[in-house]
Each structure stands twice: as C-alpha cells, then as structure tokens.
N, C-alpha and C positions, 0 to 999 in steps of 0.2 A: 974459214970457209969462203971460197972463191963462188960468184955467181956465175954459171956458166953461160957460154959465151951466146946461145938463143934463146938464152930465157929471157920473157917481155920485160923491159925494162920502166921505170913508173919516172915519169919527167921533173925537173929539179924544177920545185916553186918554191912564190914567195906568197909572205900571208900564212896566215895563220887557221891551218882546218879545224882549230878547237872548237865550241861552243858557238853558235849565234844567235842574236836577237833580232827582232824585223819588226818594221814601222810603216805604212805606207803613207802617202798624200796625192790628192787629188789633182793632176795638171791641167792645162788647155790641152794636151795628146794622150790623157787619159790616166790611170791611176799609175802611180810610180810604187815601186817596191823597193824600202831601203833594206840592207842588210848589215850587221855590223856583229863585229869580234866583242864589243865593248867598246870598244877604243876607236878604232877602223872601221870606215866603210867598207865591205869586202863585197859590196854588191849594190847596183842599181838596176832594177829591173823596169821594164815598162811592159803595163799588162796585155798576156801574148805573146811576149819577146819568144823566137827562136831560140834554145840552146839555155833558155831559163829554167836554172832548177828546179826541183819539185820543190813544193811549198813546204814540204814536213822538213826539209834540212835547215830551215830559216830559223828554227829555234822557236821559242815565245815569243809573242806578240810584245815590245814594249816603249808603248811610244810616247814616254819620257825621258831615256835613254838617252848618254851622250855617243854617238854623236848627233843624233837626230832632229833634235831643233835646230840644230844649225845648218842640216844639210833644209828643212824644210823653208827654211828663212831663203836660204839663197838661191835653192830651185825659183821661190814665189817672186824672185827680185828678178832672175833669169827670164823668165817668162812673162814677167813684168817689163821687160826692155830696160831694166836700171844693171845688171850684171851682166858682164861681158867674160870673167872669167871664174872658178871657183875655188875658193881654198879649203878644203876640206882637208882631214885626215883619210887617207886613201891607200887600202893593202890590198889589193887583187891578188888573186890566187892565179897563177899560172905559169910557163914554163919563160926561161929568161926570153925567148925569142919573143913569145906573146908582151913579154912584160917591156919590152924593147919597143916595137910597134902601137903599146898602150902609153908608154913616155912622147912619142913622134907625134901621135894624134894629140896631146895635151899641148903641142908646140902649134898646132895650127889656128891662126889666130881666127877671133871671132867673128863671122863674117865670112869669111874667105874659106877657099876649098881647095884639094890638092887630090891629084889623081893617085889611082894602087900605086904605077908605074913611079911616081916621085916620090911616095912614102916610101917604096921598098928602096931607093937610093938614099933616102935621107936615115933609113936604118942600116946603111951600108952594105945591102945584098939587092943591087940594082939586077934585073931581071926575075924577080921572086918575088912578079905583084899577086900569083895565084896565094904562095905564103902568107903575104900580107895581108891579101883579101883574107886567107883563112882566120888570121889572128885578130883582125878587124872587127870579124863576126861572131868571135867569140868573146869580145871587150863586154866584161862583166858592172863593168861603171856606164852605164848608158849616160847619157846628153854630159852628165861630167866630164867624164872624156870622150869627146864629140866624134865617136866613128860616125855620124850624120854627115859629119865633112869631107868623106869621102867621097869620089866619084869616078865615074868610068873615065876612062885617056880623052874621050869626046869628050868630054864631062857633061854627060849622061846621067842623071840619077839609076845608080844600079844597084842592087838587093842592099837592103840593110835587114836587121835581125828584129826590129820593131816595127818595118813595112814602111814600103817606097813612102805611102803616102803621110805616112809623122814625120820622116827622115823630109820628103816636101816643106811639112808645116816648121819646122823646127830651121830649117835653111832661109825658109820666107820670113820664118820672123826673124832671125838674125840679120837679113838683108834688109828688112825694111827699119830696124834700131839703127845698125852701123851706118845708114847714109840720111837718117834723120840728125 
C-alpha cells in the first residue's frame, strides 16, 4: 500500500518517543524540567518555556534516575561559572533539519553569540534564518544546547522560548565567567 501523495505526512525524528521519566532542579532562572528516555535526556525545560509539553507526557516523577544526577551536577557548575560546556547523554526528538540547527547551536562557544542569519549558513541553508529561527525555538534541551546564543543580525536580543529576560541573565552570566 502506497501512501497517497496529499496525505499529511508525519517528520522523520530522532529519539526515542517511548516512555519518560522527569526530574526537575531549581536554577538562578528558575526551576529546570529534566526529561529522559532512561538513558537520554530528551528534554530540558525551563518553567514557562513556549512550546513545552504538557506535564502528563513527562512520565513519573524520578529523581534518582540516570541521567539526572549528572545532568543536575553540571547545570549547578554551569551556573556556578565553573562549566563552560556540557557532556550529557542527549536524544532530542525532532526532524533532521531541527536536529541539524540543535548540532550548530552546541557549536557555539561559551560566551559568544552568533546571529539567525550565520547559524542558518553554518547549517548550510544560508537565507533560511526565518527556518532556523523556527528550529531554534523549538530546541527541546534548553541552556544545554544554548539557543540563548542566538541573536538578531543587530545582535539584538530577540524572542527566546524561556523570555528575553533569562535568555539576558543567562548571556550576562556567561559574559561575565568567560572574561573573568
């Protein structure tokens, strides 16, 4: 059976939409929501976020869970000024384009910031910063993978999906670790 050719088509991801488990911890930008397959992170939320699941798909509450101590070790170093990047196990769900522009922003270093316009060339679809902006704001790893570093061609703080103003605190504090 052949699917015909206007029927909605459902996007190729990656990750894993089995079962989840959820943890959260408390930040300096407010509580953080972990999600994980078991194994993988398949989700950082920060509370409020735009485009953040409902709570009921998070699974059980389980906050001894691997990966979760680890992820909470290195947020608290993060925000501490002693981590600059994070190694986590990390499976986002979404379509390869998303998952392409979720790779680009783990490339920007700590500190430093790069506009739509140069992230969508460094994804190799230069003119497709509206795309990018899209895929940007739906990065389901918040501060892990820093769509905070994004900014307008002026470099402007413009929309983040946890609000201008944690996307502010979270740039200031990276800018004032990286030139201490």
């Amino acid at each position: 059976m052949t699917t015909p050719p206007d029927a909605p088509r459902r996007p190729r991801t990656h990750g894993s939409p089995g079962p989840r488990i959820h943890s959260s911890v408390d930040t300096p930008v407010g509580e953080v929501t972990l999600v994980s397959d078991g194994t993988h992170l398949v989700g950082v939320y920060l509370d409020g976020q735009k485009h953040r699941p409902d709570v009921a798909t998070f699974g059980a509450r389980d906050d001894d869970a691997a990966p979760f101590s680890e992820a909470r070790r290195q947020l608290g170093e993060y925000f501490a000024g002693e981590r600059t990047a994070f190694d986590l196990p990390l499976a986002p769900v979404g379509t390869a384009f998303q998952r392409g522009v979720w790779a680009a922003l783990a490339r920007i270093p700590y500190g430093q910031t790069r506009s739509y316009a140069t992230l969508a060339a460094e994804v190799g679809q230069p003119g497709a910063s509206r795309a990018v902006g899209a895929a940007v704001g739906r990065n389901p790893i918040s501060v892990v993978v820093p769509c905070h570093r994004v900014v307008g061609a002026n470099g402007d703080l413009t929309g983040y999906a946890g609000g201008v103003e944690r996307k502010r605190a979270l740039l200031d504090l990276e800018r004032d670790h990286a030139s201490a």
